[in-house]
Biopython code that builds the backbone (N, CA, C, O; Angstrom):
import numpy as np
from Bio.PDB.StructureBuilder import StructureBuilder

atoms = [
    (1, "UNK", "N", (61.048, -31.392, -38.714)),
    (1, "UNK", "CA", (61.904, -32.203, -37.874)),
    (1, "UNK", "C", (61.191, -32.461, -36.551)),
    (1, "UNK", "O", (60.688, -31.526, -35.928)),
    (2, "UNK", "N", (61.136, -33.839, -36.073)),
    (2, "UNK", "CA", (60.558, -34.110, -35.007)),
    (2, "UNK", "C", (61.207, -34.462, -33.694)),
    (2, "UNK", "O", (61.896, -35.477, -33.594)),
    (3, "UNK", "N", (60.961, -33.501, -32.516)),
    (3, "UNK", "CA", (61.351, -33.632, -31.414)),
    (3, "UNK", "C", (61.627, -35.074, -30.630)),
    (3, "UNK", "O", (60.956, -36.021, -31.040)),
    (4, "UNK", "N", (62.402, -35.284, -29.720)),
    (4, "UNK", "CA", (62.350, -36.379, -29.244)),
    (4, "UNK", "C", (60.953, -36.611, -28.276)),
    (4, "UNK", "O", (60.508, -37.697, -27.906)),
    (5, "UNK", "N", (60.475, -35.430, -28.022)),
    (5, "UNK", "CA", (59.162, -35.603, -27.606)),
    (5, "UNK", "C", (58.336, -36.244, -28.153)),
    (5, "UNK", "O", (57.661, -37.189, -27.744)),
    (6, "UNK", "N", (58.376, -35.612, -29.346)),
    (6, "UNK", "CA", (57.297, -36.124, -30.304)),
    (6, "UNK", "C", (57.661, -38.006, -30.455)),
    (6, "UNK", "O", (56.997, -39.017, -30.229)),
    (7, "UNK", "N", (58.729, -37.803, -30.833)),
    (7, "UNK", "CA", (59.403, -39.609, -30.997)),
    (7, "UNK", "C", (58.298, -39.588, -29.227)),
    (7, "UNK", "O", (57.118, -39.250, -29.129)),
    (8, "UNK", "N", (58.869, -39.882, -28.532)),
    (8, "UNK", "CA", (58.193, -40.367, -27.474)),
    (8, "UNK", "C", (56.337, -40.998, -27.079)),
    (8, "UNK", "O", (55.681, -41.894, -26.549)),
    (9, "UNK", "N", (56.258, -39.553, -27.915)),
    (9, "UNK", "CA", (54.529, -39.387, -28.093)),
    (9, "UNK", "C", (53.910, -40.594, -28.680)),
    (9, "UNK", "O", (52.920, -41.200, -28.271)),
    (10, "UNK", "N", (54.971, -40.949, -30.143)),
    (10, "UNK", "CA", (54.336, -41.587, -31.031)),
    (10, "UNK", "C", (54.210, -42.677, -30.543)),
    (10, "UNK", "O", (53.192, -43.325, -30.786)),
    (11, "UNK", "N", (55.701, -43.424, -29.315)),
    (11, "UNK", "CA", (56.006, -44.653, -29.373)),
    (11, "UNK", "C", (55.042, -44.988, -27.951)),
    (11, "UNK", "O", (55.052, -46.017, -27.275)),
    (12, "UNK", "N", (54.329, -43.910, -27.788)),
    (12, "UNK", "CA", (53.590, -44.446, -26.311)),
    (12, "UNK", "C", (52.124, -44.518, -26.553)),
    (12, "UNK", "O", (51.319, -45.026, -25.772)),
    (13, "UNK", "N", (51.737, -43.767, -28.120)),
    (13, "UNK", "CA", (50.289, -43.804, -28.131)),
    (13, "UNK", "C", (50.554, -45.497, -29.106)),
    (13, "UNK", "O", (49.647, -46.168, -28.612)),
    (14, "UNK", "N", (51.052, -46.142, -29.823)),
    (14, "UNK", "CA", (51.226, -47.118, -30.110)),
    (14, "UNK", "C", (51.166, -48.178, -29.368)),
    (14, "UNK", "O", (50.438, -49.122, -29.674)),
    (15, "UNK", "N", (52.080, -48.170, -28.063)),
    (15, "UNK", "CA", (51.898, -49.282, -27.582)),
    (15, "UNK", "C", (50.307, -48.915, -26.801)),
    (15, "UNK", "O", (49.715, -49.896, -26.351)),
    (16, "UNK", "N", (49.722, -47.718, -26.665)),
    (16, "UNK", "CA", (48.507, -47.466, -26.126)),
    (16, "UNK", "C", (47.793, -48.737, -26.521)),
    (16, "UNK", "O", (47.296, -49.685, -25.913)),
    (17, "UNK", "N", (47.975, -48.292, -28.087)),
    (17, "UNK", "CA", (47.248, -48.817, -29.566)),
    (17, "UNK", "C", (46.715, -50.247, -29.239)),
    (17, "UNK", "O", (45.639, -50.827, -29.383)),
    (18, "UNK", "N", (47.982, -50.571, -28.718)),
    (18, "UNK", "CA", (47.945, -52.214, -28.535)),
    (18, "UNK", "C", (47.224, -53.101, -27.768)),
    (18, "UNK", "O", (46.545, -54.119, -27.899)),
    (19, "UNK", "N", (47.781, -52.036, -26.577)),
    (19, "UNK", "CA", (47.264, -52.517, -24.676)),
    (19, "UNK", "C", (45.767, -52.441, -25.130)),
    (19, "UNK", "O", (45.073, -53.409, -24.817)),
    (20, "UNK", "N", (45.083, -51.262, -25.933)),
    (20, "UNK", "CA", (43.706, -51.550, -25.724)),
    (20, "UNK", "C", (43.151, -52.565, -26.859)),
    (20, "UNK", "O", (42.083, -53.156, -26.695)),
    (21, "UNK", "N", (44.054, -52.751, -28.182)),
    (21, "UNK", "CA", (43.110, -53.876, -28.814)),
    (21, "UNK", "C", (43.596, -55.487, -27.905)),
    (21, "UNK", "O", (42.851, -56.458, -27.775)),
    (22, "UNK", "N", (44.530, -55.411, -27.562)),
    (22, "UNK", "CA", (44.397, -56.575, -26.512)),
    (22, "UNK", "C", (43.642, -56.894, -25.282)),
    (22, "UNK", "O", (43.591, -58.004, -24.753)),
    (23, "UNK", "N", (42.861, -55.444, -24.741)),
    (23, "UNK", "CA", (42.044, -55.530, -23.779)),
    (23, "UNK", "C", (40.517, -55.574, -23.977)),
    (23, "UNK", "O", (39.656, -55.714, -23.108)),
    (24, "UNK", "N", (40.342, -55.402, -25.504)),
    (24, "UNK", "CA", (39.055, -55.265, -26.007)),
    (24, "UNK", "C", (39.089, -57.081, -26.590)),
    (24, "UNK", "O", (38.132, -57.735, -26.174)),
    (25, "UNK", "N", (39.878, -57.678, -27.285)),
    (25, "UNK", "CA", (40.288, -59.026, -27.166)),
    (25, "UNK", "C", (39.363, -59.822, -26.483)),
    (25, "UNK", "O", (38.343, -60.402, -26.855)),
    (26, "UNK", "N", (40.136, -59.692, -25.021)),
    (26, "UNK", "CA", (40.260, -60.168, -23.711)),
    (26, "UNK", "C", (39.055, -60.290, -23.052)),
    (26, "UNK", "O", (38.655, -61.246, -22.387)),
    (27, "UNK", "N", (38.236, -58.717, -23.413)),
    (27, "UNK", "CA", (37.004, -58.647, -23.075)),
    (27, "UNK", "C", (35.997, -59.859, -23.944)),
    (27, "UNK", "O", (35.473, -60.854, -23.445)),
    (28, "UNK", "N", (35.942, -59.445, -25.246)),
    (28, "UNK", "CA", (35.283, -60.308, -25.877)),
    (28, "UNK", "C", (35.304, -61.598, -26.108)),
    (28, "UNK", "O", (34.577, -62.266, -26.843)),
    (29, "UNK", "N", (36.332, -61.962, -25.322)),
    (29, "UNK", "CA", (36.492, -63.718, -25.611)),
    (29, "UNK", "C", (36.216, -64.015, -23.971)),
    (29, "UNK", "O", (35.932, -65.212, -23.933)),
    (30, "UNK", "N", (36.169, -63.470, -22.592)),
    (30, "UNK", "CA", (35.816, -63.611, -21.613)),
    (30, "UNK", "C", (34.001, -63.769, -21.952)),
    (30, "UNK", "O", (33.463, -64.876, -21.951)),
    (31, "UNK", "N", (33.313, -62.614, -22.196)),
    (31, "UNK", "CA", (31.824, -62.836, -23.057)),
    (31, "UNK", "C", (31.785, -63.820, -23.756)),
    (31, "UNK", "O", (30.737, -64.391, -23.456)),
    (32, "UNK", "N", (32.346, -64.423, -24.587)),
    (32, "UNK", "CA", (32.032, -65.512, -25.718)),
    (32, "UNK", "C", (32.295, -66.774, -24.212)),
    (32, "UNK", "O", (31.284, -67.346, -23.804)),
    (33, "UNK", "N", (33.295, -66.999, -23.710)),
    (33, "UNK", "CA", (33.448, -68.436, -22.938)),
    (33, "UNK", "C", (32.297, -68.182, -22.021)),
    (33, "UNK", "O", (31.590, -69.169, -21.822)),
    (34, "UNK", "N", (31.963, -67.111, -21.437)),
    (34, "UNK", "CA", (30.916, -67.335, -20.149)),
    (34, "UNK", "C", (29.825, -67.667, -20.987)),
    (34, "UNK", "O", (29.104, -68.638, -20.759)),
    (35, "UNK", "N", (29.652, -66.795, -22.080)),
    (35, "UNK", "CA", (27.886, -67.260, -22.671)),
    (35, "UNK", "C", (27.926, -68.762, -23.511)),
    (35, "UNK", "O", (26.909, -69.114, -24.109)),
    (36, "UNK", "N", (29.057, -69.558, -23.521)),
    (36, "UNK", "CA", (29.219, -70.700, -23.873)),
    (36, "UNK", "C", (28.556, -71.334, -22.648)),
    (36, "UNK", "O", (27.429, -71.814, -22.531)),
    (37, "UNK", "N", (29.276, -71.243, -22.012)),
    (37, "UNK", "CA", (29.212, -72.034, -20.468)),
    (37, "UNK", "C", (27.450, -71.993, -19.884)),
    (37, "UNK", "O", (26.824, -72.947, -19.424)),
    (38, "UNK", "N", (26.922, -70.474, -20.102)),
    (38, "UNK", "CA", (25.905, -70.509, -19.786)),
    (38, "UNK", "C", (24.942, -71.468, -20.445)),
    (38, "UNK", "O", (24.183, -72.232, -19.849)),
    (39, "UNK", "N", (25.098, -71.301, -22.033)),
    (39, "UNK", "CA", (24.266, -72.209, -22.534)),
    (39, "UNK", "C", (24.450, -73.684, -22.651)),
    (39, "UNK", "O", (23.662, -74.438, -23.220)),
    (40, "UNK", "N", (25.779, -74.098, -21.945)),
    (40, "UNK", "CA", (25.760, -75.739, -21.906)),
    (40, "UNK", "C", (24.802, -76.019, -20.617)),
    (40, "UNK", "O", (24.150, -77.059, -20.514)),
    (41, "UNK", "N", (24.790, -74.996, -19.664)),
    (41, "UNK", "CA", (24.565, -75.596, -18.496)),
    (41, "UNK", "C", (22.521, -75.726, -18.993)),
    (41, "UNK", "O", (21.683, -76.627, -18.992)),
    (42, "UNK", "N", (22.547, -74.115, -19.376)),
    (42, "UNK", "CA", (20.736, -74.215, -19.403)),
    (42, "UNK", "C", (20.418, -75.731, -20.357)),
    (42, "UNK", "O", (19.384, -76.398, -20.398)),
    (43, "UNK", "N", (21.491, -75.904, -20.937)),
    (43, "UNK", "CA", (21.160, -76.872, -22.051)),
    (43, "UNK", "C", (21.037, -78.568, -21.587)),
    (43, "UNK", "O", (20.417, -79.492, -22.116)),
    (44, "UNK", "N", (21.841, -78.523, -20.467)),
    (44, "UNK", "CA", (22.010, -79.923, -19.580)),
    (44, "UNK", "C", (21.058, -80.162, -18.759)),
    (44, "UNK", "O", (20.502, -81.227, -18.491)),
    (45, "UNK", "N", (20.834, -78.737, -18.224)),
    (45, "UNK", "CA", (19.581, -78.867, -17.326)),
    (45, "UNK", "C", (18.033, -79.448, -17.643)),
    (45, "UNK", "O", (17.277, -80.220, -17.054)),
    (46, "UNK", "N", (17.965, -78.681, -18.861)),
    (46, "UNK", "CA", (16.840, -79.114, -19.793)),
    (46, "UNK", "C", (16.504, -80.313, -20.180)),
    (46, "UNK", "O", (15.497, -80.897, -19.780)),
    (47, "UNK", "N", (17.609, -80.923, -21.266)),
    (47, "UNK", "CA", (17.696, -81.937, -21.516)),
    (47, "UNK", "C", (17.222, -83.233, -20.810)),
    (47, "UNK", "O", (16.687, -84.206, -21.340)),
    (48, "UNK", "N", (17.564, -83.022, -19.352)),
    (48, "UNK", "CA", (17.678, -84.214, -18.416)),
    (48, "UNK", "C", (18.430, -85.529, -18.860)),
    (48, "UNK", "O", (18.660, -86.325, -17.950)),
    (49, "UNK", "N", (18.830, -85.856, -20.084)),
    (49, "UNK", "CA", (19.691, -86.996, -20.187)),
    (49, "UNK", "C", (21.150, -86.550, -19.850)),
    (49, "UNK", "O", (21.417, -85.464, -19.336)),
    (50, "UNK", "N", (22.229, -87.671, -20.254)),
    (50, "UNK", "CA", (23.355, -87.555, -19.892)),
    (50, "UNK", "C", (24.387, -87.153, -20.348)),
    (50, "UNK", "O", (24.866, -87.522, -21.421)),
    (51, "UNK", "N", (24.960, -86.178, -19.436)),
    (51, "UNK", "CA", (26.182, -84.894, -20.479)),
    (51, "UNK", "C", (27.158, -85.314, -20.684)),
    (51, "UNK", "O", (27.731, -86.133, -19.965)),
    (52, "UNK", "N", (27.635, -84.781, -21.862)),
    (52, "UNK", "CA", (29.017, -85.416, -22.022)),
    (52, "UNK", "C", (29.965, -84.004, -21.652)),
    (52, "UNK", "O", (29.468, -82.886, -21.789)),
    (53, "UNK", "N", (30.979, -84.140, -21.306)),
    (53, "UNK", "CA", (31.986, -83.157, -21.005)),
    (53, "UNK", "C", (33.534, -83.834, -21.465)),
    (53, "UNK", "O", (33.972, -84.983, -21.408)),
    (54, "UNK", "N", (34.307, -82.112, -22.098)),
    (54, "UNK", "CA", (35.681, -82.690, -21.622)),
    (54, "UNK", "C", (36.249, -81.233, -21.484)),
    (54, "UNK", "O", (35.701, -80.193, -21.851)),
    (55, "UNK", "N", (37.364, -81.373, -20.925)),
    (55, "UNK", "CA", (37.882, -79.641, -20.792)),
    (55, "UNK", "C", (39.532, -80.060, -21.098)),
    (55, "UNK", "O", (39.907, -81.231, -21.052)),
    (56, "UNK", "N", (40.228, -79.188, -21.341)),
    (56, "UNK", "CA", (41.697, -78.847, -21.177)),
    (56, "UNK", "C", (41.798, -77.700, -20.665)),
    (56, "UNK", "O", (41.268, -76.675, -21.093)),
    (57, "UNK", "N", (42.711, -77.845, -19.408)),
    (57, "UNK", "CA", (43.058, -76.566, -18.596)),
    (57, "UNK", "C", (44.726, -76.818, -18.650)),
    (57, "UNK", "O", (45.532, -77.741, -18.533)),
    (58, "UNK", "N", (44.692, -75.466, -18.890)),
    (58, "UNK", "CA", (46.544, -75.127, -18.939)),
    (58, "UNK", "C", (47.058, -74.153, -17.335)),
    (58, "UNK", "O", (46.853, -73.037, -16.856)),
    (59, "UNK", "N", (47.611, -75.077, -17.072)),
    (59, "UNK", "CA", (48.180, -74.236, -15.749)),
    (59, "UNK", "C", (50.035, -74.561, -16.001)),
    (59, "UNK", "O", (50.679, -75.588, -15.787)),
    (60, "UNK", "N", (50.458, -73.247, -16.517)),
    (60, "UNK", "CA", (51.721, -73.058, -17.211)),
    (60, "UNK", "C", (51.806, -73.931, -18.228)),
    (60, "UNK", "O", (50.754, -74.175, -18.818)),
    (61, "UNK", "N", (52.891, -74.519, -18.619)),
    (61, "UNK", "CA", (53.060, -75.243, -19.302)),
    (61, "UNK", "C", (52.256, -76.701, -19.383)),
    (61, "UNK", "O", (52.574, -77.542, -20.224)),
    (62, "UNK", "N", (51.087, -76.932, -18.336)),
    (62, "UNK", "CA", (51.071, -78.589, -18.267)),
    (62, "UNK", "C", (49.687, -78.366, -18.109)),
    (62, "UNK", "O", (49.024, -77.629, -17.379)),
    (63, "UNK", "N", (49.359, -79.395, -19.198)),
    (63, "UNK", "CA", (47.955, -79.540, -19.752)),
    (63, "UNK", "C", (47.023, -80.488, -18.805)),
    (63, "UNK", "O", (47.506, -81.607, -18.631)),
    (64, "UNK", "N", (45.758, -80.240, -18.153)),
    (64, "UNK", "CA", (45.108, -81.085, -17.467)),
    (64, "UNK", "C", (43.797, -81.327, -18.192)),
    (64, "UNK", "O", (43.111, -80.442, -18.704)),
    (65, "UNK", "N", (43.446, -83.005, -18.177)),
    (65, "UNK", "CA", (42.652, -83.080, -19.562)),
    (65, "UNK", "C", (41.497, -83.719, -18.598)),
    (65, "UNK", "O", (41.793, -84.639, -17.836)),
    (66, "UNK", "N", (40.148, -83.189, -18.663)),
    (66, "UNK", "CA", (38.874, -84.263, -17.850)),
    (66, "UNK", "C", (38.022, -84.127, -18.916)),
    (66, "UNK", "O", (38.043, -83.317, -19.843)),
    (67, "UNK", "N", (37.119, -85.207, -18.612)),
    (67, "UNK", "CA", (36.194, -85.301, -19.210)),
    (67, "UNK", "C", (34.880, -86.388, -18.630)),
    (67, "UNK", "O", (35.393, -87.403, -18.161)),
    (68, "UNK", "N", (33.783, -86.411, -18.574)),
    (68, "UNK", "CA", (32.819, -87.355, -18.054)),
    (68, "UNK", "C", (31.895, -87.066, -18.921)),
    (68, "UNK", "O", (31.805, -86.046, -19.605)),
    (69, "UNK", "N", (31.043, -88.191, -18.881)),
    (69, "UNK", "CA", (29.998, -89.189, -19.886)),
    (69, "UNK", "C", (30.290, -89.568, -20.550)),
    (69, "UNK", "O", (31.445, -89.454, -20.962)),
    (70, "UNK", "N", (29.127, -90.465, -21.207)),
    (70, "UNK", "CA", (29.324, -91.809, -21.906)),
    (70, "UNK", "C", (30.279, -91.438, -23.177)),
    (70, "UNK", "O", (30.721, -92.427, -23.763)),
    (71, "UNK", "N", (30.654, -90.201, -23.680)),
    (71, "UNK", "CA", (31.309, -90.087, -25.044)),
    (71, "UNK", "C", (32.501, -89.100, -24.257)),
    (71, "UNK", "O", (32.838, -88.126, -24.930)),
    (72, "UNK", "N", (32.961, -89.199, -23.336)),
    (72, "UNK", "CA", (34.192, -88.454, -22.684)),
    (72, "UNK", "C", (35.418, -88.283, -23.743)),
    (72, "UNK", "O", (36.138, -87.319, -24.001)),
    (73, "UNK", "N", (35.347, -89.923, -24.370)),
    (73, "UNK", "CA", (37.137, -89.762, -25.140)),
    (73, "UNK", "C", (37.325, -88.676, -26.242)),
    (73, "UNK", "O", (38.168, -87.803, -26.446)),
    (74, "UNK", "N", (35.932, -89.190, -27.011)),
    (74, "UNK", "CA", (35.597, -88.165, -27.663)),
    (74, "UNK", "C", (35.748, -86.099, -27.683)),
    (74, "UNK", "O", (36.205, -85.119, -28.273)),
    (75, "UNK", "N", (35.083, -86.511, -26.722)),
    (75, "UNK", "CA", (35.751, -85.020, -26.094)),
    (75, "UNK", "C", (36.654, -84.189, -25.313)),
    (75, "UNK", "O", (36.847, -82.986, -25.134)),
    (76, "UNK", "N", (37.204, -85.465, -24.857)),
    (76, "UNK", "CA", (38.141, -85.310, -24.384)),
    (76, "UNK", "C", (39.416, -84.875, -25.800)),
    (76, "UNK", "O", (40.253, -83.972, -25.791)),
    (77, "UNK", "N", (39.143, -85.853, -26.842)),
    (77, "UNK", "CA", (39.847, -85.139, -27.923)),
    (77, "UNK", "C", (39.710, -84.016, -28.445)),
    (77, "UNK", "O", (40.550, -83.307, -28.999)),
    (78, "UNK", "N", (38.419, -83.823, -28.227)),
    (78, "UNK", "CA", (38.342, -82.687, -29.177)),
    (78, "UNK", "C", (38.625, -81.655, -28.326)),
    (78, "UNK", "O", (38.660, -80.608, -28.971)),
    (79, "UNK", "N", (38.874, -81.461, -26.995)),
    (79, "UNK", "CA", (39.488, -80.241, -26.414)),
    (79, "UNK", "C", (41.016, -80.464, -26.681)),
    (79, "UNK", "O", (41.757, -79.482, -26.711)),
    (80, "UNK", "N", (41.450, -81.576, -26.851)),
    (80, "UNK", "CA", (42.988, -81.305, -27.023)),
    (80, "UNK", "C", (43.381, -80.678, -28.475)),
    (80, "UNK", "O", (44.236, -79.895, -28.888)),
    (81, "UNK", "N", (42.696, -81.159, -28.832)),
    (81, "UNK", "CA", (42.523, -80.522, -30.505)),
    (81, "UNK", "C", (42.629, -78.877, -30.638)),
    (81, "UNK", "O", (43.373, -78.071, -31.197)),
    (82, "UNK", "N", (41.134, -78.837, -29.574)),
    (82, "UNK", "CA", (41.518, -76.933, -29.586)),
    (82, "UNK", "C", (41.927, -76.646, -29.042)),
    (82, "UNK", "O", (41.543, -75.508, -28.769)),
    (83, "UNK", "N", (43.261, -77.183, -28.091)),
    (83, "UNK", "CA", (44.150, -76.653, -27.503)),
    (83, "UNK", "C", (45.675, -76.940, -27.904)),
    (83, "UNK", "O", (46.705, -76.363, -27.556)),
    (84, "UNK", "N", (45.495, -77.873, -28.633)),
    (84, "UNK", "CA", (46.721, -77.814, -29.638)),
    (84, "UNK", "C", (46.906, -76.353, -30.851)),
    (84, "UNK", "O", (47.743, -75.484, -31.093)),
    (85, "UNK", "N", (45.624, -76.759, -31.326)),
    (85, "UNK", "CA", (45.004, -75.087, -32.311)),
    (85, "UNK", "C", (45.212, -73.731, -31.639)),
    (85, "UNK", "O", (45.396, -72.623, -32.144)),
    (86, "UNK", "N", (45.137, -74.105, -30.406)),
    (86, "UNK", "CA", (44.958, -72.211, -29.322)),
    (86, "UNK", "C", (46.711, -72.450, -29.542)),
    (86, "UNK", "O", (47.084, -71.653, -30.403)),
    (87, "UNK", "N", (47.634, -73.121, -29.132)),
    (87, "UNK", "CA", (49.182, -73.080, -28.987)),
    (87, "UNK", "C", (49.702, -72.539, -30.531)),
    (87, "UNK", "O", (50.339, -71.509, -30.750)),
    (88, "UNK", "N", (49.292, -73.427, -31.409)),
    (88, "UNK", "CA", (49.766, -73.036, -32.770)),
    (88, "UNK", "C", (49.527, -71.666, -32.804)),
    (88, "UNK", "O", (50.571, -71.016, -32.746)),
    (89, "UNK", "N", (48.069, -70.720, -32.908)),
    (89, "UNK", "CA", (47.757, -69.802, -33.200)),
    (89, "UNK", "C", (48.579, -68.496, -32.025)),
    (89, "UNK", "O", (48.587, -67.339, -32.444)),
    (90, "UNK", "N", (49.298, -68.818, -30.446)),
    (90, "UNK", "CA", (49.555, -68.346, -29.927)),
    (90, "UNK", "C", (51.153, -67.916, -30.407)),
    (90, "UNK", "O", (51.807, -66.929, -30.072)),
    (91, "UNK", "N", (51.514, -69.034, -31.313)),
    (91, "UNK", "CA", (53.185, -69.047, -31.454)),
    (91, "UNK", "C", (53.194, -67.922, -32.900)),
    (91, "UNK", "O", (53.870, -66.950, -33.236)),
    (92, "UNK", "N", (52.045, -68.686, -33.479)),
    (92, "UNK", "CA", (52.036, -67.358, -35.017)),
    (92, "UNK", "C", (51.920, -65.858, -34.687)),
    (92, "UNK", "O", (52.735, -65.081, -35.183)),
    (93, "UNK", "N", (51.186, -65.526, -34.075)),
    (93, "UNK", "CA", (50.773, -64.357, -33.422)),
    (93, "UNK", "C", (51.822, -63.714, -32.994)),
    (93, "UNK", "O", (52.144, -62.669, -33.558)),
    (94, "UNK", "N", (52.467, -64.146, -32.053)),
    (94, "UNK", "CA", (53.956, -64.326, -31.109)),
    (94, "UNK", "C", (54.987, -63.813, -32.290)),
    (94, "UNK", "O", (55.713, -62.839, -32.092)),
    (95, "UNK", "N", (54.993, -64.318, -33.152)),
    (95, "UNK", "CA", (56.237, -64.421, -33.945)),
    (95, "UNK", "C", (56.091, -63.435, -35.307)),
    (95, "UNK", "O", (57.008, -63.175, -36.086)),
    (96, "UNK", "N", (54.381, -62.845, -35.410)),
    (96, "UNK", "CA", (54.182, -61.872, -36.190)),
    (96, "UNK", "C", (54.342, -60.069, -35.401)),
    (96, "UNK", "O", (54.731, -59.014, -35.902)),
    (97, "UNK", "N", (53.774, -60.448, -33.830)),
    (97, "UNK", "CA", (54.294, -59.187, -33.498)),
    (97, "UNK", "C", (56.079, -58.977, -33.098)),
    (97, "UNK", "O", (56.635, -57.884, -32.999)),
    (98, "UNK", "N", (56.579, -60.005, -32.959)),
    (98, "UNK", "CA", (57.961, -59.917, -33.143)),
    (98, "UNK", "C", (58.699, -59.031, -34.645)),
    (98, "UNK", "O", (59.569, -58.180, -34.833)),
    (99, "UNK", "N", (57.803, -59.789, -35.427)),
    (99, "UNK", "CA", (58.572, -59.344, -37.242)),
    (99, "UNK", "C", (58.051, -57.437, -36.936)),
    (99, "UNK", "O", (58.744, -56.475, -37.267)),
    (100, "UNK", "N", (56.871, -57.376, -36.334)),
    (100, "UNK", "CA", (56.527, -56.067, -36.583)),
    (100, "UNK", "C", (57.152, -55.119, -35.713)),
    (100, "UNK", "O", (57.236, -53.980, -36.172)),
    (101, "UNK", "N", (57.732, -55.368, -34.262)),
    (101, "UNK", "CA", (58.387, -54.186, -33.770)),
    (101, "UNK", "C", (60.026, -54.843, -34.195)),
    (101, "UNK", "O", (61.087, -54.415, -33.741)),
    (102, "UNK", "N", (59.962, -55.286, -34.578)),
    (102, "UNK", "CA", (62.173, -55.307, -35.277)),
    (102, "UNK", "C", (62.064, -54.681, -35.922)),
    (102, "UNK", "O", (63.021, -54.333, -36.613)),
]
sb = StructureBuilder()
sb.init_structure("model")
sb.init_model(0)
sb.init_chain("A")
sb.init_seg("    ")
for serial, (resi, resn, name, xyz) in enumerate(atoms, 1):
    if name == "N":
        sb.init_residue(resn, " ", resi, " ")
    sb.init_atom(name, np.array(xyz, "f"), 0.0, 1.0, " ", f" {name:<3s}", serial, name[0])
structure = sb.get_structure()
């Protein structure tokens, strides 16, 4: 028979469980965007012709979309694309750790 301690124990090294695979996450996708970033820039620099860019930045709910050079629209889509994809994958996620602590 297990103490309410023990209940306690279990339900705090769990959410431990969590906090750190979400912080190991966090870590590794901070590494993946900077060493992206690094290599567009060494890559623009090099190049010397003309970059194309587009970004989507989310500040709360409201999407800000830029983009410059000659193929902007282009990429400009294709960040909305993976930021339509990042929302979908945020709501599944969302709604699977829901099913798992009910």
């Amino acid at each position: 028979m297990t103490t309410i301690y023990g209940k306690i124990a279990n339900c705090a090294n769990g959410e431990s469980n969590v906090f750190r695979k979400f912080l190991i996450l966090f870590i590794i996708g901070f590494f993946i965007i900077f060493t992206g970033i690094m290599i567009l820039m060494v890559a623009a620099v090099l190049s010397g012709d003309s970059v194309n860019f587009g970004a989507l930045i989310f500040i709360g709910p409201f999407p800000i979309v830029v983009g410059a050079g000659p193929e902007a629209a282009l990429m400009v889509l294709f960040a909305i694309i993976l930021g339509v994809l990042g929302i979908i994958m945020f709501l599944i996620l969302r709604r699977e750790m829901k099913k798992s602590t009910a």
